[in-house]
C-alpha positions in Angstrom: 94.3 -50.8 113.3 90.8 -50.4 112.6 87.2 -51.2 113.6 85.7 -52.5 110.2 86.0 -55.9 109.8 87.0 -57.1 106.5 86.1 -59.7 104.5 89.1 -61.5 104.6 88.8 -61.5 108.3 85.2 -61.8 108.6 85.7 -64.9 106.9 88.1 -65.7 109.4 85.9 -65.1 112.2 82.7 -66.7 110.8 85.0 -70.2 111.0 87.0 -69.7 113.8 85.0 -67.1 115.8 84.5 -69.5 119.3 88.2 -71.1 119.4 90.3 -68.0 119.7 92.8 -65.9 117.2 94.6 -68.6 114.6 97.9 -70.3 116.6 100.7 -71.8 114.0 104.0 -72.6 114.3 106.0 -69.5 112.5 105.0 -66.4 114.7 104.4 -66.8 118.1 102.0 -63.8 119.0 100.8 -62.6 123.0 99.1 -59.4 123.9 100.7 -57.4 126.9 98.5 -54.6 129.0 100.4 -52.0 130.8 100.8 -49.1 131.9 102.4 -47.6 128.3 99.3 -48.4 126.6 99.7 -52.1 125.3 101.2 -54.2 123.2 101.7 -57.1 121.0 105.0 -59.7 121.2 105.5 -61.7 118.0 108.2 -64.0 117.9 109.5 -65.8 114.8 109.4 -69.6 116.2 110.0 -71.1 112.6 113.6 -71.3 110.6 113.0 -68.4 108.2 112.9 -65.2 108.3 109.8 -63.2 108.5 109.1 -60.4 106.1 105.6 -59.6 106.9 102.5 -61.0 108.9 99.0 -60.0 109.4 97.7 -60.9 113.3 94.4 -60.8 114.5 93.2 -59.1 117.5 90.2 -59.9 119.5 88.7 -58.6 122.7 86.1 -61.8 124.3 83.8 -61.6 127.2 84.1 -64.3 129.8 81.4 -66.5 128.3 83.7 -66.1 124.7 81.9 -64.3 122.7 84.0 -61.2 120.4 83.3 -57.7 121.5 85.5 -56.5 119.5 87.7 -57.7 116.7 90.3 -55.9 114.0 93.1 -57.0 112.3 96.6 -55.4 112.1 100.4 -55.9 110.3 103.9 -56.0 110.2 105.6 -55.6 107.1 109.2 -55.3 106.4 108.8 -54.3 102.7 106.6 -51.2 103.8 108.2 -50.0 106.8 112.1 -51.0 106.9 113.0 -48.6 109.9 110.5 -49.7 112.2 109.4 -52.8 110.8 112.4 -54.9 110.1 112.4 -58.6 108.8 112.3 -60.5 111.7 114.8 -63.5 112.0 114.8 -67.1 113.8 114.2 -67.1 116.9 114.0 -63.5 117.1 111.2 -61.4 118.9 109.8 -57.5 118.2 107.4 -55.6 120.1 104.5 -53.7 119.0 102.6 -51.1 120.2 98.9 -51.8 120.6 96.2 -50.2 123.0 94.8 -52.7 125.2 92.4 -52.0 127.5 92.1 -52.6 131.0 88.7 -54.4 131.6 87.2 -57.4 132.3 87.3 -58.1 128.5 90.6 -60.7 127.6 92.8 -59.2 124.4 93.5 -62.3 122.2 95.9 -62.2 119.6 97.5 -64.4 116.5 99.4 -64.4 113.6 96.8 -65.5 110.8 99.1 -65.0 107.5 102.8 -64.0 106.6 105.3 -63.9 104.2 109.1 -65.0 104.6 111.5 -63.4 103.1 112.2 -65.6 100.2 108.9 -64.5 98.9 107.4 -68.1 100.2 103.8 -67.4 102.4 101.7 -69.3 104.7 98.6 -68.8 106.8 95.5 -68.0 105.2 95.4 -67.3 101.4 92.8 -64.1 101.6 94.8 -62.4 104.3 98.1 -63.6 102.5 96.5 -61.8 99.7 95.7 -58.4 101.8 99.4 -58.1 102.6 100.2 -57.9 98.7 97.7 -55.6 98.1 98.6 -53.4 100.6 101.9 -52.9 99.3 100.4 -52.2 96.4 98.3 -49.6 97.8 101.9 -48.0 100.0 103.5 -47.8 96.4 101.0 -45.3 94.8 101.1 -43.5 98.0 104.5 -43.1 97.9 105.0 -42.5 94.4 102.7 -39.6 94.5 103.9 -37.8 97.5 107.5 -38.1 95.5 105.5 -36.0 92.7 104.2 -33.8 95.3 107.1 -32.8 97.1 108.9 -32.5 93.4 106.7 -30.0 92.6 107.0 -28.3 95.5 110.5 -28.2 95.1 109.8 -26.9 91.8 107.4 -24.0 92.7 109.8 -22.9 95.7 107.1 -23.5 98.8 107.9 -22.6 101.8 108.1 -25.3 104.8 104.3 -24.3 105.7 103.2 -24.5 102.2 104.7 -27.8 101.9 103.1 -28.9 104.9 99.6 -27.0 104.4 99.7 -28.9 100.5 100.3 -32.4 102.3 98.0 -32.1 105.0 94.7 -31.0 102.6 96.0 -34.2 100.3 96.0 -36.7 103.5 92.5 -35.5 104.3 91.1 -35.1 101.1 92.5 -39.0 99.5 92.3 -40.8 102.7 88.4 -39.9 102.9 87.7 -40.2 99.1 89.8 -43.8 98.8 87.2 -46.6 98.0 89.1 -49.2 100.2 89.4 -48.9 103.7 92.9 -50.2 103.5 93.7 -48.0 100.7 92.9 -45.1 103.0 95.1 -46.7 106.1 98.1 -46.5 103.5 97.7 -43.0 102.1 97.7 -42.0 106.2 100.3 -44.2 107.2 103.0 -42.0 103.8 101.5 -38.9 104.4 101.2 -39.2 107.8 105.0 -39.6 107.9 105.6 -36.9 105.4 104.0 -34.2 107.5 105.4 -35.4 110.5 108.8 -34.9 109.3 108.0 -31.8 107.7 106.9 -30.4 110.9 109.3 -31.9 113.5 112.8 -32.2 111.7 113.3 -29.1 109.9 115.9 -28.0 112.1 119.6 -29.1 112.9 121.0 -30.9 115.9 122.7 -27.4 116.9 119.1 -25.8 116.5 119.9 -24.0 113.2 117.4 -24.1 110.7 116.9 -26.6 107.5 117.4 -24.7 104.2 113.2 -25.8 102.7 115.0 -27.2 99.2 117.3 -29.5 101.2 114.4 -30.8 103.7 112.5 -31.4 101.0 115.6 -33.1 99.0 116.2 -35.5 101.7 112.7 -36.2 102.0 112.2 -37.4 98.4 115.4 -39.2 98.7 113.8 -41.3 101.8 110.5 -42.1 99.9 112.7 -43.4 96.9 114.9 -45.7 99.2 111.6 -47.0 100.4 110.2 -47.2 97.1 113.0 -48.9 96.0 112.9 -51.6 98.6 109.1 -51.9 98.2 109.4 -52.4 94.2 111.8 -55.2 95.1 109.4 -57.2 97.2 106.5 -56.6 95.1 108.3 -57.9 92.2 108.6 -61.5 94.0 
């Protein structure tokens, strides 16, 4: 999630701002407060299944007016493990901090794709999902290079994880697209979490560094793989 508004959904808002988030009959969306945090319900109402979606998420004052507004997604193509197509009929749960206050959460699914590659919602957000990808596929394809060459030069674990930390900070803050930099956190953001948590064995012994690092860049390439694919539709 994030604050800035973009265009896409600024236009979105500048049509629709006094009805309420965008209702249609594919995804069903509802925000939930409790005490976890939050979250957001999105159930596939429609008769194919849902690869991706982009949902709007609005916080209104009693009178209706937006105090705060940001838009979010679910997609498949990008996260496969914890973002899986979603079929008829079928419902997933996201987590999304919502506030207890006197504010309402609002929430709907403005754009999607299916999974035969077929969209529907509106075209700019449509648009943001594909670019998006686009943006998670350079992401992914250079931390492949980066953890290659560390491979190559024989880094330690901390090395590895020192190299892809200073990269996070130092593209995520230089990207010229907001959404850009959302994507380079979300892969190296994963990266470094799994270079600092899951270095170690189920019986506690540790992970030789080549062979985390192996299986690493064989994780990014099944994703890639499975992202190349739905770009290419």
């Amino acid at each position: 999630m994030k604050r800035v508004v973009p265009m896409a959904l600024a236009a979105w808002l500048a049509a629709h701002g006094q009805i309420g988030p965008p209702a249609n009959s594919v995804v069903a969306t509802s925000a939930v407060a409790d005490a976890a945090g939050g979250s957001i319900l999105a159930r596939n109402t429609g008769g194919v299944t849902v690869a991706a979606f982009v949902y709007i998420y609005t916080l209104r004052s009693p009178d209706g007016s937006i105090l705060y507004a940001a838009n979010g997604y679910y997609d498949s193509a990008i996260d496969p493990q914890t973002q899986p197509p979603i079929k008829p009929g079928q419902e997933v749960r996201m987590a999304h901090r919502i506030p207890f206050s006197g504010a309402t959460p609002m929430v709907g699914a403005a754009a999607g794709l299916f999974a035969d590659g077929g969209s529907f919602g509106e075209p700019n957000l449509v648009r943001s999902i594909l670019e998006r990808r686009n943006y998670t596929l350079v992401s992914l394809n250079q931390s492949v290079a980066d953890l290659k060459q560390a491979a190559r030069l024989g880094l330690s674990r901390e090395d590895a994880l020192a190299m892809f930390q200073n990269s996070l900070m130092s593209e995520a803050s230089n990207a010229g697209d907001s959404e850009l930099a959302n994507c380079i956190q979300l892969v190296r953001g994963q990266v470094v979490a799994a270079l600092s948590t899951a270095w170690r064995r189920p019986d506690g012994s540790p992970i030789p560094v080549a062979e985390l690092i192996q299986s690493q860049i064989d994780a990014l390439n099944r994703r890639r793989e499975t992202l190349r694919a739905a770009v290419q539709k």
